[in-house]
MMTF fields as JSON, N, C-alpha, C and O atoms, coordinates in Angstrom:
{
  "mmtfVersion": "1.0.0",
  "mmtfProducer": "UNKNOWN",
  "numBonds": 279,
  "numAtoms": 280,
  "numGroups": 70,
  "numChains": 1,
  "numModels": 1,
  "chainsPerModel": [1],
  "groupsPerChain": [70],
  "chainIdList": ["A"],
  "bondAtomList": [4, 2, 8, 6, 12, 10, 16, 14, 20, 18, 24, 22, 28, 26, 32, 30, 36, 34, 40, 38, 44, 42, 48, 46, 52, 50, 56, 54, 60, 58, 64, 62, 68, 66, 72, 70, 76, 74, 80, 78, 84, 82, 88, 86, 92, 90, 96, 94, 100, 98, 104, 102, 108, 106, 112, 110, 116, 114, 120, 118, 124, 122, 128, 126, 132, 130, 136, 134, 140, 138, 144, 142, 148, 146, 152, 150, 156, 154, 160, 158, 164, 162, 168, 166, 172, 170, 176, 174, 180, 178, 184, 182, 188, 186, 192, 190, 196, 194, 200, 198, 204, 202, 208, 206, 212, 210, 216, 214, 220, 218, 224, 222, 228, 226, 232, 230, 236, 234, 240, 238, 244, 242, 248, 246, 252, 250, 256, 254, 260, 258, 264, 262, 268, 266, 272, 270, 276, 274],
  "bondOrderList": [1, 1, 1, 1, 1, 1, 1, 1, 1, 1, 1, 1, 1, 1, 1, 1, 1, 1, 1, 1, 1, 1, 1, 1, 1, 1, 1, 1, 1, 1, 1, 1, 1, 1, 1, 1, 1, 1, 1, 1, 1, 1, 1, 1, 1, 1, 1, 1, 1, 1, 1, 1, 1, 1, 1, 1, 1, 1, 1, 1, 1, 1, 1, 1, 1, 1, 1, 1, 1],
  "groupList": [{"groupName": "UNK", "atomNameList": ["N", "CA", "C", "O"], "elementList": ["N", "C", "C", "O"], "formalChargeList": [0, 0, 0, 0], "bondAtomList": [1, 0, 2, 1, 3, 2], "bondOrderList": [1, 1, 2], "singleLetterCode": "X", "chemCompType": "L-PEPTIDE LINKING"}],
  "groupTypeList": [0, 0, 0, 0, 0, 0, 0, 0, 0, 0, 0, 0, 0, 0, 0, 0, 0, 0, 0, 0, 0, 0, 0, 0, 0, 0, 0, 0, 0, 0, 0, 0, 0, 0, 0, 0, 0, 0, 0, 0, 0, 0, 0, 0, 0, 0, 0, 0, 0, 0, 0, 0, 0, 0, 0, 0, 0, 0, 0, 0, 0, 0, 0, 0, 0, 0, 0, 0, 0, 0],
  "groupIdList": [1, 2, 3, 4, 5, 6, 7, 8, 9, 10, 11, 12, 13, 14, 15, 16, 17, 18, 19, 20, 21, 22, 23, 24, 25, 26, 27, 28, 29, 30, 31, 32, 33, 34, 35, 36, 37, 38, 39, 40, 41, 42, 43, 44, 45, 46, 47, 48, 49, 50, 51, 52, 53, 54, 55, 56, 57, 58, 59, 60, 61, 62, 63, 64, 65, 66, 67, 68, 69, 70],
  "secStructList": [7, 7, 1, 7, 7, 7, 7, 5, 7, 2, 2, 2, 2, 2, 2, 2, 2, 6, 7, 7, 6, 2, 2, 2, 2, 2, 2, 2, 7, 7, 7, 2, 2, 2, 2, 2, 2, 2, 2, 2, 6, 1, 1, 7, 7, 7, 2, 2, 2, 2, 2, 2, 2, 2, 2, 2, 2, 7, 1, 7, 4, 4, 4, 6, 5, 7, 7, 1, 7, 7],
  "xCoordList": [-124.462, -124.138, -125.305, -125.102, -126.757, -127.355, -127.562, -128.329, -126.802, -126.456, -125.416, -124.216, -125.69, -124.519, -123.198, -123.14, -122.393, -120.804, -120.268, -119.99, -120.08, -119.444, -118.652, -117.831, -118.508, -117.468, -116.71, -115.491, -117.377, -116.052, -116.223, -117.143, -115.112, -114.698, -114.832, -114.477, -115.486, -115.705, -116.056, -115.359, -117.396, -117.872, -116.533, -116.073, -115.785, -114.449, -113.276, -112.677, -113.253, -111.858, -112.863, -112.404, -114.191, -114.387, -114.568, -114.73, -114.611, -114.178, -112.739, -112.431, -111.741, -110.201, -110.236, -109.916, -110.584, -110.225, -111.137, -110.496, -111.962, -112.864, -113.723, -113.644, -114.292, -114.869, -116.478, -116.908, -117.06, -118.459, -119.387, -119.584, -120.176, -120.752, -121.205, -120.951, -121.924, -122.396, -121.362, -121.502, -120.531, -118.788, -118.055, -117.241, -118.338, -118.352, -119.133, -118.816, -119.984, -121.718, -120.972, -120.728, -120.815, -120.272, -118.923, -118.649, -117.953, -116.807, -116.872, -116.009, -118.043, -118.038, -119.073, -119.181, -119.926, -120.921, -122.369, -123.061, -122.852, -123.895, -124.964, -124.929, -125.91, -126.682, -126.025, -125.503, -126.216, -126.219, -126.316, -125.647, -127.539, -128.289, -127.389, -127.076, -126.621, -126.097, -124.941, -124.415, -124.102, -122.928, -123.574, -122.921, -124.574, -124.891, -125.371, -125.564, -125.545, -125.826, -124.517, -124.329, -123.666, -122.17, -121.61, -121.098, -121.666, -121.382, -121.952, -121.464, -123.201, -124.041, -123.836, -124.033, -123.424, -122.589, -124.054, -123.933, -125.59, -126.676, -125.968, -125.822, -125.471, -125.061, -123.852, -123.673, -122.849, -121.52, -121.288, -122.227, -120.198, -119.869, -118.682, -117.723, -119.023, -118.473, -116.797, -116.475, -115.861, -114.739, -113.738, -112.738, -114.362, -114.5, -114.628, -113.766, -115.543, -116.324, -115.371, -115.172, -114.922, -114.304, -112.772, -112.141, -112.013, -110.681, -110.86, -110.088, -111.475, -112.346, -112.214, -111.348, -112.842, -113.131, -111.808, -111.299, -111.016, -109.684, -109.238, -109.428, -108.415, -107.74, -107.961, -107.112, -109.597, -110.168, -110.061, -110.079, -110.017, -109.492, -108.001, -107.551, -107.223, -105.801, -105.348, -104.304, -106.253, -105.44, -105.074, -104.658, -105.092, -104.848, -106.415, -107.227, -106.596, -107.969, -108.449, -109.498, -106.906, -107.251, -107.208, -107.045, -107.446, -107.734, -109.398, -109.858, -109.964, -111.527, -112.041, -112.927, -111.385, -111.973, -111.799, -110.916, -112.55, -112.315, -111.683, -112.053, -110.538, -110.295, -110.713, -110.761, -110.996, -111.235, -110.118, -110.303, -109.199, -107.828, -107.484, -107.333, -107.369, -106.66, -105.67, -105.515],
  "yCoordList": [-202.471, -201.162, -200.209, -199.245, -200.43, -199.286, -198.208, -197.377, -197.932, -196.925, -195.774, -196.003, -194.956, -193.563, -194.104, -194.452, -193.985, -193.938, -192.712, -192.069, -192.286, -191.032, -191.155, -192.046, -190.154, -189.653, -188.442, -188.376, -187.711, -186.73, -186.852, -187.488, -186.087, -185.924, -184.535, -184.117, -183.88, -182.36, -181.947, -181.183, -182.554, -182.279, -182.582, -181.739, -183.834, -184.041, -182.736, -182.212, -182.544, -181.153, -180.162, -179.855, -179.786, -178.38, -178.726, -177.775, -179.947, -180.233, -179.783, -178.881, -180.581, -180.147, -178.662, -178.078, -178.212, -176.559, -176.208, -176.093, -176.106, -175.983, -174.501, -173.32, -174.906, -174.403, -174.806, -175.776, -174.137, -174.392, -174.118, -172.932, -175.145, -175.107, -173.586, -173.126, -172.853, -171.759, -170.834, -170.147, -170.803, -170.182, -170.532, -169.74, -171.812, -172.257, -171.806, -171.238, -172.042, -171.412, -169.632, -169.076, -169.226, -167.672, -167.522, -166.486, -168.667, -168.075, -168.63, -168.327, -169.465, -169.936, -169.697, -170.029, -169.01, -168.157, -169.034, -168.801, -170.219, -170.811, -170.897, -170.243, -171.514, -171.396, -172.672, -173.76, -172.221, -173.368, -174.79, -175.688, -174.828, -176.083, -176.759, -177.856, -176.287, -176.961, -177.396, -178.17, -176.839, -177.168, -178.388, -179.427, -178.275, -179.353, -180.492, -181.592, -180.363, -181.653, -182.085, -183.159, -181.715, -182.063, -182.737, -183.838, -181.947, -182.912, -183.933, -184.873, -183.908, -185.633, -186.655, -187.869, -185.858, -186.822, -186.965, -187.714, -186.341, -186.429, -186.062, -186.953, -184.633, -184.6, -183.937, -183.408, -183.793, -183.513, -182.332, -181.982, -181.46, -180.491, -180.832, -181.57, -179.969, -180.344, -180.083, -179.4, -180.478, -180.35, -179.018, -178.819, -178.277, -176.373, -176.245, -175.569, -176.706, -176.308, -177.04, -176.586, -178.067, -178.98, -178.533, -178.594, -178.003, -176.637, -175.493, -175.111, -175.123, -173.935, -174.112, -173.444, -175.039, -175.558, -175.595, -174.577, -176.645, -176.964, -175.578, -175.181, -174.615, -173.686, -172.596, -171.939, -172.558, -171.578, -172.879, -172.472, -173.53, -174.332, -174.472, -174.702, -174.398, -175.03, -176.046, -176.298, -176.997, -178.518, -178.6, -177.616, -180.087, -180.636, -181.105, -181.472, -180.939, -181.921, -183.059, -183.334, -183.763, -185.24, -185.654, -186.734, -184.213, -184.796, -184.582, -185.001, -184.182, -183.699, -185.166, -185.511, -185.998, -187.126, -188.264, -188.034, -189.465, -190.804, -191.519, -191.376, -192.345, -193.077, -194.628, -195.256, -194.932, -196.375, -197.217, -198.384, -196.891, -198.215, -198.108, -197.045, -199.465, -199.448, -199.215, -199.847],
  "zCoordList": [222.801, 223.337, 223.084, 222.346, 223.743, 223.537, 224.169, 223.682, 225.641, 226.427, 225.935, 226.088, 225.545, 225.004, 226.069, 227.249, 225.153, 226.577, 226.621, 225.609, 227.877, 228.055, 227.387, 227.604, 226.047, 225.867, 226.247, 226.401, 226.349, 226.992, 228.404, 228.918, 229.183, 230.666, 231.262, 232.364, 230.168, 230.688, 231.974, 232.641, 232.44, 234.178, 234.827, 235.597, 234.564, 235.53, 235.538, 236.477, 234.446, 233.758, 234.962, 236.062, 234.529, 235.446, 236.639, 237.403, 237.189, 238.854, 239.065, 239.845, 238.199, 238.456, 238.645, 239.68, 237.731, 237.315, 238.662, 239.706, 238.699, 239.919, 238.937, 239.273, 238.027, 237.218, 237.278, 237.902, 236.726, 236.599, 235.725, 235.463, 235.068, 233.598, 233.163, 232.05, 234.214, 233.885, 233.454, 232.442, 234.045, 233.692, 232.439, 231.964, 231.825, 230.632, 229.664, 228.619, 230.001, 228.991, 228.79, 227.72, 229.815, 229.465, 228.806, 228.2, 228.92, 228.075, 226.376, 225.553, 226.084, 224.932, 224.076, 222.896, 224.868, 224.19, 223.99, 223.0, 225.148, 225.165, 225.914, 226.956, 225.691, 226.808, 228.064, 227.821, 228.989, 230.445, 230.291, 230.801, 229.274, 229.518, 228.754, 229.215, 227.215, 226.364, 226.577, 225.776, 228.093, 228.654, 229.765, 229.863, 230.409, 231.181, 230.238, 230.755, 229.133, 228.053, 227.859, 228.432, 227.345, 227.613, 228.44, 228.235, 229.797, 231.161, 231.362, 231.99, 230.807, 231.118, 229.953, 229.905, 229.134, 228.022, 227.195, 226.226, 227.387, 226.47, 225.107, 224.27, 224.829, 223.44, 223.547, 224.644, 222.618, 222.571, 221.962, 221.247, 221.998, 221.341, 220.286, 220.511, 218.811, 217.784, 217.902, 218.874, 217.156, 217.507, 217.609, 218.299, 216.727, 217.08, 218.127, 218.688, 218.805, 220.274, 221.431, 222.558, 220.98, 222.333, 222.282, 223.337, 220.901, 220.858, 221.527, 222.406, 221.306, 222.619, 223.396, 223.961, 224.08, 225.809, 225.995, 226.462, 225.711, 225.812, 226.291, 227.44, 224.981, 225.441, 226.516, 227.118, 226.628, 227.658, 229.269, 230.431, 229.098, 230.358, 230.381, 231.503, 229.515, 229.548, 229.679, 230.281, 228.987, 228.738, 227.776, 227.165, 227.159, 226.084, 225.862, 226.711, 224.13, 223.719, 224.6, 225.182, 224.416, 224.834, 226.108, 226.677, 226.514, 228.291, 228.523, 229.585, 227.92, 227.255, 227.367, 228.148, 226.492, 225.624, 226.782, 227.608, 226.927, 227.566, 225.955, 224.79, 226.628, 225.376, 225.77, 226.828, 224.353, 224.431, 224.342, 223.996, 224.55, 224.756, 226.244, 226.846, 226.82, 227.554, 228.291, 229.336]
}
């Protein structure tokens, strides 16, 4: 496994929502780029940060996350 695996589903959640990273970056207080690192799954936001996202989108955590079970 030396390819990163998406873990989160964030770019997918702000398709649903019909949201957009830059709109993110502004309600959570980041820069752009560090929400488009997210969406590409390069680096992740800490679990503070992904409770955030959550409630300012209105899901659940674990719709954020890809799970590894089947």
């Amino acid at each position: 496994m030396s390819k990163m695996e998406d873990i989160n589903r964030l770019k997918i959640v702000l398709a649903e929502k019909k949201r957009t990273n830059k709109w993110l970056a502004e309600q959570v207080g980041v820069n752009p780029t560090t929400v488009s690192k997210w969406c590409t799954n390069t680096s992740q936001p800490d679990l503070r940060m992904l409770t955030q996202i959550a409630n300012i989108l209105d899901v659940d955590v674990k719709s954020l996350l890809h799970s590894n079970k089947e």
